[in-house]
C-alpha positions in Angstrom: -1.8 -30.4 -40.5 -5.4 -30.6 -39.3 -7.1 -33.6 -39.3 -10.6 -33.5 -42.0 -13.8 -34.0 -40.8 -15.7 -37.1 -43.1 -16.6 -35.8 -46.3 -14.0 -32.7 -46.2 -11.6 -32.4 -48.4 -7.8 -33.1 -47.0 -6.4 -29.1 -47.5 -3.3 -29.7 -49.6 0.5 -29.4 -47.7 2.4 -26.6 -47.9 4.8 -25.9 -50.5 8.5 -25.9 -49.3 8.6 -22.4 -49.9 6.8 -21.5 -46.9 9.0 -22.7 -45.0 11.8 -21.0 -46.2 10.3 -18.2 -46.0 9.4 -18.6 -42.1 12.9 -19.4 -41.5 14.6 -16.1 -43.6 11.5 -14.4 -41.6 12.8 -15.4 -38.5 16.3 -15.0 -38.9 15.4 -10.9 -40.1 13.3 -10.9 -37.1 16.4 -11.7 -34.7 18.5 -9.0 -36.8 15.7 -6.4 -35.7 14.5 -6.1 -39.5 11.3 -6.4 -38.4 9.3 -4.8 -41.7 11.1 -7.5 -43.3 10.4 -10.0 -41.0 6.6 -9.0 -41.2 6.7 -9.2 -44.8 8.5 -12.9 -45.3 6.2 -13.9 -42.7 3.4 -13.0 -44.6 4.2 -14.0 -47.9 4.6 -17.7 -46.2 1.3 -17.3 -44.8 -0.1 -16.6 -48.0 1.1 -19.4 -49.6 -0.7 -21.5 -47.2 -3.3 -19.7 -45.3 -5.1 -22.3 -43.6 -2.6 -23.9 -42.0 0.5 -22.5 -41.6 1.0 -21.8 -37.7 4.7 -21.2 -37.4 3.8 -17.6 -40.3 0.9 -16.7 -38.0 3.1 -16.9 -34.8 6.0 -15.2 -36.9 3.3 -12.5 -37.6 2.0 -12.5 -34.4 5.7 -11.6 -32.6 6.2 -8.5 -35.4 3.2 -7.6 -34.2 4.5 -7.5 -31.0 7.6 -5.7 -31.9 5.3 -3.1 -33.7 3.0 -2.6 -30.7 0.2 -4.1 -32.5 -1.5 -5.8 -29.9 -4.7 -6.3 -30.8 -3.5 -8.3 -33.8 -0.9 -10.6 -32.2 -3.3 -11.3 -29.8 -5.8 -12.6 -32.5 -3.0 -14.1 -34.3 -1.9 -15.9 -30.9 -5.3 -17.0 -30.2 -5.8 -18.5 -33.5 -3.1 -20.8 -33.4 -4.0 -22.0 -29.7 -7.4 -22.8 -31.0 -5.9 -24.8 -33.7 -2.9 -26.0 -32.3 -3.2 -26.3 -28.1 0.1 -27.8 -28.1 1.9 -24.3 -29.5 4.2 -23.3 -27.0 5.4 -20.1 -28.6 2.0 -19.2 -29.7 1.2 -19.6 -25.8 4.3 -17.3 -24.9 3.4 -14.6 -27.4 -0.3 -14.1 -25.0 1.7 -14.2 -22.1 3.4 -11.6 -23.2 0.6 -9.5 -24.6 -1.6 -10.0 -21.7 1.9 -8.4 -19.7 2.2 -5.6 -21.8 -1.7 -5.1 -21.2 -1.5 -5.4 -17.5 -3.4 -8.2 -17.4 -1.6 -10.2 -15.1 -4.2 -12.9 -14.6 -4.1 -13.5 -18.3 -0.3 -13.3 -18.1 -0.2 -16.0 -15.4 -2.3 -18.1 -17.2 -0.9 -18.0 -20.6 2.7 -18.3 -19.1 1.8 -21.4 -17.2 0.8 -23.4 -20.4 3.6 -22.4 -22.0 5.7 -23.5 -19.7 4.3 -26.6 -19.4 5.1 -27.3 -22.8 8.4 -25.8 -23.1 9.8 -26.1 -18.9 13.6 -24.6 -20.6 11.9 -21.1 -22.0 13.7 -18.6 -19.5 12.0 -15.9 -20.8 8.1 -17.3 -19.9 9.7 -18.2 -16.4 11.2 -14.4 -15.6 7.3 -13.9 -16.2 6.6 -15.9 -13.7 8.8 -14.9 -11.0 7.7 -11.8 -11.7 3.4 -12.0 -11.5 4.0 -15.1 -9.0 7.4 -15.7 -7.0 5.2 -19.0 -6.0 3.9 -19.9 -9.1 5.8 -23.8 -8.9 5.1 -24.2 -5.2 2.9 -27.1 -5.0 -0.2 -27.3 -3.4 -2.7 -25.4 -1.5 -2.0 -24.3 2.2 -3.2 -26.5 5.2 -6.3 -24.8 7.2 -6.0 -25.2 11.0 -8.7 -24.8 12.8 -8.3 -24.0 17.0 -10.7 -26.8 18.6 -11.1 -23.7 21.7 -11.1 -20.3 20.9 -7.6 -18.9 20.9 -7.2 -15.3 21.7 -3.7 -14.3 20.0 -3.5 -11.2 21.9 -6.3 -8.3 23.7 -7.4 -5.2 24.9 -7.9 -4.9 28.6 -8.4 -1.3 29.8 -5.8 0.9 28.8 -3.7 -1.2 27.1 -3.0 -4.3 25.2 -2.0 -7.8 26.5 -0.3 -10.5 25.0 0.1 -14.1 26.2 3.8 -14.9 28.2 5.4 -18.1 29.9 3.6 -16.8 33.1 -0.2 -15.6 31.8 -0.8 -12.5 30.0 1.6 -9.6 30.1 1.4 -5.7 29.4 2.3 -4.8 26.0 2.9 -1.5 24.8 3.3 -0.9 21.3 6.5 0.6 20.3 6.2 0.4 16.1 7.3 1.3 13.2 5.2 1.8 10.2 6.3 -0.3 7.2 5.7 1.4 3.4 7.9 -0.7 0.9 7.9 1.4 -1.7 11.4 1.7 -3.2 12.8 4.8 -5.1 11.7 5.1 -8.8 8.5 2.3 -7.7 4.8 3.2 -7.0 3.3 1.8 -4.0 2.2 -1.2 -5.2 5.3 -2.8 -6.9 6.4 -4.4 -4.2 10.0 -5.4 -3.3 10.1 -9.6 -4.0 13.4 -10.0 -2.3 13.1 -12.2 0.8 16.7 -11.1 2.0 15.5 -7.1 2.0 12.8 -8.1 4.4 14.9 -9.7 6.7 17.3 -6.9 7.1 14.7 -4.5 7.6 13.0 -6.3 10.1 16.2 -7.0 12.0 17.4 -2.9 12.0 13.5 -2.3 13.2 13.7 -4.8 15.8 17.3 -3.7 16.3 16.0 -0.1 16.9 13.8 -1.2 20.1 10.8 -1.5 18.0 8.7 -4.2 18.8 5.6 -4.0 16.3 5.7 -3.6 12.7 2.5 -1.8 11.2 1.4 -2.7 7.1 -1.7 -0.8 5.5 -2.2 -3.4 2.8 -1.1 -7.5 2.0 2.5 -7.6 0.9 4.2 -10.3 -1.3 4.6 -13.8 0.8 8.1 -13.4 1.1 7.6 -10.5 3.8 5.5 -12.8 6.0 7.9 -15.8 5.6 10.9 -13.2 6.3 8.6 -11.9 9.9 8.1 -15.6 11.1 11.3 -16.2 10.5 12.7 -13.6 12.5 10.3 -14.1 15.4 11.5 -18.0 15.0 14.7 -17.1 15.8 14.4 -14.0 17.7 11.5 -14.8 20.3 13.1 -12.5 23.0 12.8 -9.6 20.5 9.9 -10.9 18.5 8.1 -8.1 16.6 4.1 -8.3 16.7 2.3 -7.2 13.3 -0.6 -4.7 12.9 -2.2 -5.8 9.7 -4.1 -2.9 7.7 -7.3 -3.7 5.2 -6.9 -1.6 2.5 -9.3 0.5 0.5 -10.4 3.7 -1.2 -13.6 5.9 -0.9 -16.8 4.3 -2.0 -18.8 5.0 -5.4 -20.6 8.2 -4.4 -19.8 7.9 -0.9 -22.4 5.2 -0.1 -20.5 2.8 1.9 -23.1 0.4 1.5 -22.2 0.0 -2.6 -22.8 -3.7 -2.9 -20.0 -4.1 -5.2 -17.6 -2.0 -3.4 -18.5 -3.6 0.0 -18.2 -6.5 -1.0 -14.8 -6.4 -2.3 -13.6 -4.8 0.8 -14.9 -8.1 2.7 -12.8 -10.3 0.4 -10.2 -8.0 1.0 -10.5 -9.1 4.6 -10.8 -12.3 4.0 -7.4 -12.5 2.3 -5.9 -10.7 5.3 -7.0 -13.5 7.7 -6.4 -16.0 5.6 -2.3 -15.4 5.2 -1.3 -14.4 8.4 -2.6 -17.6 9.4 -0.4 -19.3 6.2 -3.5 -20.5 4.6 -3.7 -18.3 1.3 -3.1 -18.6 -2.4 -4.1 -14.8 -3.6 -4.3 -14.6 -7.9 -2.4 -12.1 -9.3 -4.6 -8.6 -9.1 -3.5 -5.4 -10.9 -2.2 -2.9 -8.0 -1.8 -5.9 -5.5 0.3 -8.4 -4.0 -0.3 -11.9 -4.9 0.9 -15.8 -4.8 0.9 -18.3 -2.2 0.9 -17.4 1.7 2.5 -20.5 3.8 3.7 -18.4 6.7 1.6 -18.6 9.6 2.5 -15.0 11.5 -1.3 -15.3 13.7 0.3 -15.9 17.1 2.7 -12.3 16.6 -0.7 -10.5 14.7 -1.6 -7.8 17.7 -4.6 -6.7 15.8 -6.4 -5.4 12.8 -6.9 -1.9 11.8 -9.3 -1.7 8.6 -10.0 0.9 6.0 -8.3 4.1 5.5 -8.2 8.2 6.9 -11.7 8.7 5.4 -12.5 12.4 4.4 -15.5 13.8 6.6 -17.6 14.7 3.5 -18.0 11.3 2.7 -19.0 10.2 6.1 -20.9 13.8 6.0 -22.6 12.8 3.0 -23.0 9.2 4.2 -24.8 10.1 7.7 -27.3 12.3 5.8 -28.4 9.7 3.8 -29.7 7.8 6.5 -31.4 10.5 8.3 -30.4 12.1 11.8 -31.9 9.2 13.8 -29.5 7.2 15.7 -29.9 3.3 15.8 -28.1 0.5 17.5 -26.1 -2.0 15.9 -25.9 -5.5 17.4 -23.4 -8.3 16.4 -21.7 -11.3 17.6 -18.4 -9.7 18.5 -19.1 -5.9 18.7 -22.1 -3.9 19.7 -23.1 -0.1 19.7 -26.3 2.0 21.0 -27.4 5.1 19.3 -24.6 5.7 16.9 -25.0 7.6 13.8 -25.2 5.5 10.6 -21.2 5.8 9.5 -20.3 4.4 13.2 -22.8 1.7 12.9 -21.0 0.7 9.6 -17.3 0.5 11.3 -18.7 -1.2 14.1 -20.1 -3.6 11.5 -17.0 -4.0 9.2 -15.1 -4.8 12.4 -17.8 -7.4 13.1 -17.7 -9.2 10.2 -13.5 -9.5 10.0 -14.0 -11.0 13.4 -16.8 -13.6 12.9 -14.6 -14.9 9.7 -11.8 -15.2 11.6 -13.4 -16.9 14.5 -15.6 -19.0 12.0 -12.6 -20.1 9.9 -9.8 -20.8 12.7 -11.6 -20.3 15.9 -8.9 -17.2 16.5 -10.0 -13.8 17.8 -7.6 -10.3 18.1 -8.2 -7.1 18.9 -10.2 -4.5 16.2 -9.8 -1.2 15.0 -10.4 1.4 11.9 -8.5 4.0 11.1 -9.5 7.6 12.6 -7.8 11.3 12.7 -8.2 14.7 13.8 -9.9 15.9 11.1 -12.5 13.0 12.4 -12.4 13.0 16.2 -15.2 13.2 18.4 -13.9 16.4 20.3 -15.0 19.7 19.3 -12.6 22.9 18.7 -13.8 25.9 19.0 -10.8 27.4 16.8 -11.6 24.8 13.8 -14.8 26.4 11.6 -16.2 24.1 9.2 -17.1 25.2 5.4 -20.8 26.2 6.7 -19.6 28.1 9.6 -16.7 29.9 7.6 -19.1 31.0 4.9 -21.7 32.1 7.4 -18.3 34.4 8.6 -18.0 36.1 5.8 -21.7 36.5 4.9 -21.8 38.3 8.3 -18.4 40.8 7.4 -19.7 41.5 4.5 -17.0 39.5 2.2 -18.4 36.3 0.6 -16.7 34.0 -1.2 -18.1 33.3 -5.0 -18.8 29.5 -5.4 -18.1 27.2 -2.9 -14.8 26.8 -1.3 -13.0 23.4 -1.4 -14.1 21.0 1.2 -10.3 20.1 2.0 -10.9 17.7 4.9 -13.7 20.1 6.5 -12.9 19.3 9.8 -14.2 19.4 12.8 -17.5 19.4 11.1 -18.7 15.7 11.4 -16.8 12.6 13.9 -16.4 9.0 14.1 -16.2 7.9 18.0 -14.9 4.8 19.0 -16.1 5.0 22.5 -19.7 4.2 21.2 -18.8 0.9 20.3 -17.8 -1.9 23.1 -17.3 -5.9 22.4 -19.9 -8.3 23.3 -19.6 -10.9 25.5 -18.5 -13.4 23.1 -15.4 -11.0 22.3 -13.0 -11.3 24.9 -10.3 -9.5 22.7 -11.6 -6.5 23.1 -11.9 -3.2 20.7 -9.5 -0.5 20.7 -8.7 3.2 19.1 -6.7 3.9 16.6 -5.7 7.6 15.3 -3.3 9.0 12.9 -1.9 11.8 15.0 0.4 14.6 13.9 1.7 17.6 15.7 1.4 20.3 13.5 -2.3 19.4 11.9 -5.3 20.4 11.7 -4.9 24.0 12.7 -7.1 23.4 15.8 -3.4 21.6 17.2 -1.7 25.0 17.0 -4.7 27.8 18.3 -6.8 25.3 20.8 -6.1 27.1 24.1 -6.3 24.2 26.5 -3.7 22.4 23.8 -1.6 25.6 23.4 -1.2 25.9 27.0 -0.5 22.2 28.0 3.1 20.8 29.1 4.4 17.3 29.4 6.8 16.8 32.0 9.4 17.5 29.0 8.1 21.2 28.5 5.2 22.7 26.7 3.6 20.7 23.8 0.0 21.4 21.9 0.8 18.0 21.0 0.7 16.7 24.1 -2.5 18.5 24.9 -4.1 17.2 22.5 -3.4 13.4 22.9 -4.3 14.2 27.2 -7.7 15.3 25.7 -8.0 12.8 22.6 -7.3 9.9 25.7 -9.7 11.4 28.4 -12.5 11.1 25.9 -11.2 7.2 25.1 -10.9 6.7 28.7 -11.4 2.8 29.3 -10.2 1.7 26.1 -6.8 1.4 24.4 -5.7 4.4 21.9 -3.5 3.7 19.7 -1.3 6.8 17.9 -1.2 4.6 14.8 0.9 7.4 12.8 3.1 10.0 14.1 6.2 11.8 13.2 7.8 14.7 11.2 9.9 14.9 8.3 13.1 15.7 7.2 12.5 17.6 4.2 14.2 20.7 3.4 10.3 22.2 2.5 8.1 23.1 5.2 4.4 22.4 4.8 2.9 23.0 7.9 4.1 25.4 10.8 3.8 24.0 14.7 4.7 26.2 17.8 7.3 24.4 18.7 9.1 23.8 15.9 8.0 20.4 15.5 6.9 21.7 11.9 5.6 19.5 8.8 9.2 19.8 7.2 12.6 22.0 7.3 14.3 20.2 9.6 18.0 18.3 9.0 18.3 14.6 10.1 19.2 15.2 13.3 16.3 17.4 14.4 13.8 15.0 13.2 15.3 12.4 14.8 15.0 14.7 18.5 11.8 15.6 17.4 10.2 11.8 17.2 11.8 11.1 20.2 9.9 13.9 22.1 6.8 13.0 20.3 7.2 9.3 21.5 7.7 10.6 25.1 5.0 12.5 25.2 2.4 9.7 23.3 3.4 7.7 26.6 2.9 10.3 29.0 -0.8 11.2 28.0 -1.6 7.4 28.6 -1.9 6.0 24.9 -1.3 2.2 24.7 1.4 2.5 22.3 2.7 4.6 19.1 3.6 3.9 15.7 6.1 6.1 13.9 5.9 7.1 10.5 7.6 5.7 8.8 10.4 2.7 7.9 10.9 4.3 4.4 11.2 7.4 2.7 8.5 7.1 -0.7 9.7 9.3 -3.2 5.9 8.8 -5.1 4.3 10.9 -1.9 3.2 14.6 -3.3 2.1 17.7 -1.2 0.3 20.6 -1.9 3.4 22.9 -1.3 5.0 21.4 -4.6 1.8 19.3 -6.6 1.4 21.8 -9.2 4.5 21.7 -10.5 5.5 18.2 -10.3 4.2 17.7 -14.2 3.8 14.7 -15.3 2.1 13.8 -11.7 3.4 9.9 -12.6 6.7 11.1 -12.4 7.2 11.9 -9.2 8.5 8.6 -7.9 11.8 8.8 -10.2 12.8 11.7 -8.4 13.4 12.5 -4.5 12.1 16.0 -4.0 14.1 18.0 -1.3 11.3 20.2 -1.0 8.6 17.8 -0.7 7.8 17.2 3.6 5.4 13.6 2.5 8.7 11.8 0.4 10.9 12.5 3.8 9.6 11.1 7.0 11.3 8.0 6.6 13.8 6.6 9.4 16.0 5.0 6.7 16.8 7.8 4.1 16.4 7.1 0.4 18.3 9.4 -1.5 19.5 9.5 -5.1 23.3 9.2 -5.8 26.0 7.5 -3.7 26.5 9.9 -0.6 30.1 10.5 -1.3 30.4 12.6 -4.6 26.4 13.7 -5.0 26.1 17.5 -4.8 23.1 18.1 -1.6 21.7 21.7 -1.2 23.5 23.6 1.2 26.1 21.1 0.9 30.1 21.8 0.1 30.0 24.0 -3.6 33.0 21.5 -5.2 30.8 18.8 -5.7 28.3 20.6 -7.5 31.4 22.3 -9.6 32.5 18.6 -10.6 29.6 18.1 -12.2 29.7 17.7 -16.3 28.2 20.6 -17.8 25.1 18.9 -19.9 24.1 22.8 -21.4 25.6 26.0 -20.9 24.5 29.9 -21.8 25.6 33.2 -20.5 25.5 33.3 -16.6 23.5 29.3 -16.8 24.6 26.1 -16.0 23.3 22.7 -16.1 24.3 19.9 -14.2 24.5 16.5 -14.9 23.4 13.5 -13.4 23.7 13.2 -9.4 21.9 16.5 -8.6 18.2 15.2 -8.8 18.7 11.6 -10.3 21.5 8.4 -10.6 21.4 5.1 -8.6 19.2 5.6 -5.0 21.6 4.3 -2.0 20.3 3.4 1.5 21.2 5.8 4.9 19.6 5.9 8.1 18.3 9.5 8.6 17.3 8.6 12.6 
């Protein structure tokens, strides 16, 4: 009972009766009569309405069961107000701020009630869940270098990292690391330490010596990569770190809001590969406490995304054709256009944080690809030229087309920004590259005419030219590969298509592709990718994947994006599920879920059951 102010009266106690009736209330509750829970619940509270918690929680939990949330979140929040001390009243918001997705709220709420009630299993699944670090005490150490250390650099062509006798040629042989499991979207990242571990192991185990994430992963992946390089320094892998984000507000880059977000992004990304972050739990993100210092095996950064050229069409004319130098402590350009300015001075300011925080400098890239390339193609037309085309035949096309990509029509170029003096990491390049597109790869005649020493490859002709025009710099292939889908999406001359090829071939066909990165004088490739993600969609198959959400539950066979993975992820357990083309007896074993007159339906296995792990390359 509260406690009166002076001069109120003392409310009277509550009749016996409501507590009986909280007690039947709960017990129909944990039957799953939850109307009659509600109801006893209720009549107790009415029997005492000012100060009868335990009916207001008991309310607040039917609400719960009913999907009331608004109301068992007032309810909850009453009785915190009144009573601070209410554990369950504290579990009830956790769990309403979960079923919200609020998982800030979640974590907060769930910590106070565990703190008054350590044994309640269910508050600490919670936990593990929004924060596998949530009881690790403390905040991480920050170490700050007293000299500049350089982790690793760019020096001509290539990269160097430090070795027992000076600095060493490294090329980078990588894989690209997407964790997202079958059935999961991208973002609900796998928390097991042990998964990590045996991934890294079969990548390093492949040759690979450089693992490539596009975002910050749980902590459990960076403790799971130091401890492998720990043990392992003879294979160590090296880690290209990504800083995630999507396309601006209106395509300004320079959105305060937006801008500033992506520099906190980068800030976080500094901060735990050096084992010095504690991240709050973010809708869509990793999160929790960051104790594993990876910064000696980080090979570099590459920030943002593959930016569509109409935003950084739209963004350049804004600003005005003039071209304008940009000037800063670790990276420099003269006359750039306003979108290369602005990568030069993202790049900049990741840098000067890292130098400014731990006196630790690396090498520094964004993301680029063909459809943004300085080079020009004589076969690609852009939207403009296309419709110009057809006003002068005589066959115009009503409204505007879609923009797709419209490449070719605006370029980002690296080679206009260098480091400063004070940057003795160096900048590099750093492409998403692709055999089969855009089209200019298949109908470019100095590409369609080029051979590698292995034969004759467009590909190849295109990465000799790409390299030429980078000449001085290291260029990265950040993402190649093909996929082992059994839908084509994209065709390439030779054969090295964007789908509809088995296992085997895909496997030939990255090995070619890897050959040939090396011959036109890259500094390294990374192959796409570690996983098959079943949540990928492509345009062959998009409009009839309905609901869109669903995709991830399913592996589509004819889908090219959900197969490029070097482990394969497919549904069932290899042994009795049926696989197009495959032997007709297992499909025939199948329980018939519906039949009609010439039409069968199989059961589960043929596009669904338990996913099971085998390597595809």
């Amino acid at each position: 009972m509260l406690a009166a102010s002076p001069g109120e009266p003392v409310p009277p106690p509550c009749p016996p009766l409501a507590g009986e009736l909280v007690t039947r209330g709960w017990a129909a509750y944990r039957a799953d009569s939850i109307p009659a829970a509600a109801w006893l619940f209720a009549r107790s509270d009415s029997l005492c309405p000012d100060q009868n918690y335990d009916a207001k929680v008991g309310l607040g939990f039917t609400a719960l069961r009913q999907e009331r949330l608004e109301r068992a979140d007032s309810l909850f929040q009453l009785v915190v107000r009144a009573r601070p001390d209410n554990s369950d009243a504290w579990e009830g918001l956790t769990l309403v701020a979960w079923r919200r997705g609020d998982r800030a709220g979640a974590l907060e709420a769930a910590r106070q009630a565990i703190r008054l009630n350590p044994g309640n299993e269910t508050t600490r699944r919670i936990l593990r869940d929004l924060d596998p670090d949530w009881d690790r005490p403390g905040q991480p150490r920050t170490i700050r270098q007293t000299r500049l250390r350089v982790d690793a650099r760019a020096r001509g062509d290539g990269f160097e990292v430090p070795g027992p006798a000076g600095w060493r040629r490294f090329y980078v042989k990588g894989i690209n690391l997407g964790v997202a499991l079958p059935g999961r979207f991208p973002a609900e990242f796998p928390a097991d330490s042990l998964r990590y571990a045996e991934w890294l192991a079969a990548i390093a185990g492949m040759g690979a010596n450089t693992v490539r994430v596009y975002t910050i992963l749980p902590p459990v992946f960076y403790r799971a990569l130091q401890g492998w390089n720990r043990t392992h320094p003879e294979r160590a892998l090296w880690l290209i770190h990504g800083v995630w984000t999507e396309l601006p507000p209106d395509y300004d880059f320079d959105h305060p809001a937006w801008k500033a977000e992506f520099r906190a992004e980068m800030q976080r990304v500094v901060d735990l590969i050096h084992g010095a972050a504690r991240i709050a739990p973010r809708p869509g993100h990793a999160s929790g406490r960051y104790d594993a210092d990876v910064s000696r095996w980080t090979l570099g950064y590459i920030i943002g995304r593959e930016w569509e050229p109409y935003a950084v069409l739209e963004f350049d004319r804004r600003a005005g054709p003039s071209l304008a130098a940009y000037r800063g402590r670790f990276l420099e350009a003269q006359s750039a256009p306003a979108a290369d300015r602005w990568m030069a001075e993202q790049c900049d300011y990741l840098l000067g944080y890292e130098v400014d925080r731990y006196n630790t400098i690396r090498p520094i890239a964004y993301t680029n690809w063909p459809t943004l390339d300085p080079l020009r193609h004589e076969t690609e037309s852009t939207v403009a030229e296309e419709l110009a085309i057809r006003a002068r035949l005589n066959r115009p096309v009503r409204g505007r087309p879609p923009l797709e990509y419209d490449n070719d029509a605006i370029g980002l170029d690296a080679r206009l920004v260098r480091p400063t003096a004070a940057n003795p990491a160096g900048w590099f390049a750093s492409y998403h590259a692709y055999p089969y597109y855009p089209d200019f790869l298949l109908y470019e005649p100095a590409y369609d005419s080029a051979r590698s020493s292995l034969g004759r490859s467009n590909y190849f002709g295109y990465l000799r030219a790409l390299k030429a025009h980078h000449a001085g710099i290291p260029l990265l292939i950040a993402e190649y590969g093909v996929p082992s889908s059994r839908g084509m999406a994209h065709w390439q001359p030779q054969g090295w298509h964007h789908g509809g090829h088995d296992e085997t071939a895909m496997a030939r066909i990255d090995a070619r592709l890897t050959r040939d990165i090396r011959e036109s004088g890259a500094a390294g490739g990374v192959l796409f990718a570690w996983l098959d993600e079943w949540f990928k969609r492509n345009w062959v198959v998009i409009d009839y994947e309905i609901p869109p959400e669903n995709t991830r539950l399913w592996h589509n066979v004819m889908d090219a994006e959900q197969h490029y993975g070097v482990l394969g992820l497919y549904a069932g357990d290899g042994v009795t599920t049926p696989v197009l083309g495959g032997e007709p007896a297992r499909w025939r074993a199948l329980p018939v879920l519906a039949g009609a007159a010439g039409e069968r339906r199989s059961g589960p296995g043929s596009t669904g059951g338990t996913p099971g792990d085998r390597a595809s390359a």
